[in-house]
C-alpha positions in Angstrom: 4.7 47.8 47.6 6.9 50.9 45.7 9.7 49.7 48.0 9.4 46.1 46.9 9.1 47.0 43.2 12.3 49.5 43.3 14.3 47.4 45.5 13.5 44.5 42.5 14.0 47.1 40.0 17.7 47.5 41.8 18.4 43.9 40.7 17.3 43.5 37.4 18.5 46.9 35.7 21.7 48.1 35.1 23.1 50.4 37.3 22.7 53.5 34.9 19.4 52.6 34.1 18.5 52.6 37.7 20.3 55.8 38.5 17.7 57.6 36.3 15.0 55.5 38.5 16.3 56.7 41.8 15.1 60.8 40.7 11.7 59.4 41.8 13.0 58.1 45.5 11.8 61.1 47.6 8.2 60.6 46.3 8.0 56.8 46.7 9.1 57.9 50.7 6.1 60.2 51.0 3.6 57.3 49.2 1.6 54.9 51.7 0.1 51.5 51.6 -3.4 53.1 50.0 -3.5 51.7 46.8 -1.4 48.7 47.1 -3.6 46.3 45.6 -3.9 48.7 42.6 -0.3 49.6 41.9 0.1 45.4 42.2 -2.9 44.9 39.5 -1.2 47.9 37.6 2.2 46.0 37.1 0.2 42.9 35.4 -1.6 45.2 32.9 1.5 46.8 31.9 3.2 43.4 31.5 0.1 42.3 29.0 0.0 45.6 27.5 4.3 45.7 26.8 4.2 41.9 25.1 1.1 43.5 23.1 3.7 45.6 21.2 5.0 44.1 18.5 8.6 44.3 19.7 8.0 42.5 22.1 4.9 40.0 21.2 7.2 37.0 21.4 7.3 37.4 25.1 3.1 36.5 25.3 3.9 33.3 27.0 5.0 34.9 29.6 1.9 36.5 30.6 -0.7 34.0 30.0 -1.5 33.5 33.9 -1.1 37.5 34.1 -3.5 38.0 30.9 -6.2 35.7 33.0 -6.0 37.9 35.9 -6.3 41.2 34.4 -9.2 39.4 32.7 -10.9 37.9 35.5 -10.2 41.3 37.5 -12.0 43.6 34.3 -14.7 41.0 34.0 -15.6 40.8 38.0 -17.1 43.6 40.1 -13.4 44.8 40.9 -14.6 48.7 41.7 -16.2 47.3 44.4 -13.3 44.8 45.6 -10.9 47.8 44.9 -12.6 50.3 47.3 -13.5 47.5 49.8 -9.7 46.6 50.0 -7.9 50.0 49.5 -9.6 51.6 52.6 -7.0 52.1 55.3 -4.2 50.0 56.3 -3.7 46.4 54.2 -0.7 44.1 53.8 0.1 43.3 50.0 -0.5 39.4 49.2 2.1 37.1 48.1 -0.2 36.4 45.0 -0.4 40.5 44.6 3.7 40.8 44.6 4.0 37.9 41.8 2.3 39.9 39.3 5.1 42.5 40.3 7.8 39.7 40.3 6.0 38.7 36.7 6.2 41.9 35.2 9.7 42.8 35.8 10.3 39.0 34.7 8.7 40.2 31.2 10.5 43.5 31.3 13.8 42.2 31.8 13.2 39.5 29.1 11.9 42.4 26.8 15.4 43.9 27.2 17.5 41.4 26.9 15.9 40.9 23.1 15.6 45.1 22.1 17.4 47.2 24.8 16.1 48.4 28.3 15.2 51.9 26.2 12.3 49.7 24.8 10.8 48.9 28.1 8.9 51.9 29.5 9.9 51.5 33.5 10.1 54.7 34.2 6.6 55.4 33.0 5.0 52.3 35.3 7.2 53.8 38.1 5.4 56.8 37.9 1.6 55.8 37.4 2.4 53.3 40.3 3.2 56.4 42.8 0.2 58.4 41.4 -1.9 55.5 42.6 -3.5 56.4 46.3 -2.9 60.1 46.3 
């Protein structure tokens, strides 16, 4: 999953914003699969939580599907689900690597109105490869 989300980080940013990105390469090498499903339910809360800023709250249509889910995830018995699902080896849905695809869809949309500066990628990037260690 943290090689999708950088090699999809590669095409939306900048080149100089992903050269600060690619410090953080030798520890996405050392990550694993553990924790997949949480780095992927990660990305849609930060998606929510970014258009909850006011900078950026004009971008909450963007997210409605991705405020549901985070929702529906809080609301169900998703401790359970997680630590079913997390436990050894497990391929990473399609419907897992939208919310990905979604939330650098609102981050690159949150930049092209205030500046890549505004949209804390670096900060995601590294809560996403603390996840499963």
């Amino acid at each position: 999953m943290l090689r999708y989300f950088d090699d999809a980080l590669e095409k939306v940013l900048p080149d100089d914003e992903y050269q600060k990105l690619t410090a953080h390469d030798a520890e996405i090498a050392k990550t694993t699969s553990r924790g997949d499903l949480h780095r992927c339910f990660r990305c849609a809360e930060w998606a929510v939580e970014l258009t909850d800023r006011s900078e950026h709250s004009h971008l909450r249509h963007l997210v409605g599907e991705l405020k549901t889910v985070v929702h529906e995830m809080r609301d169900t018995d998703w401790a359970v689900e997680f630590a079913l699902t997390t436990q050894g080896s497990r391929l990473v849905t399609d419907v897992e690597l939208s919310w990905v695809d979604d939330a650098l869809k609102v981050a690159q949309s949150a930049a092209e109105n205030s500046g890549w500066a505004t949209v804390p990628l670096e900060g995601l990037l590294e809560e996403l490869i603390a996840i499963g260690h």
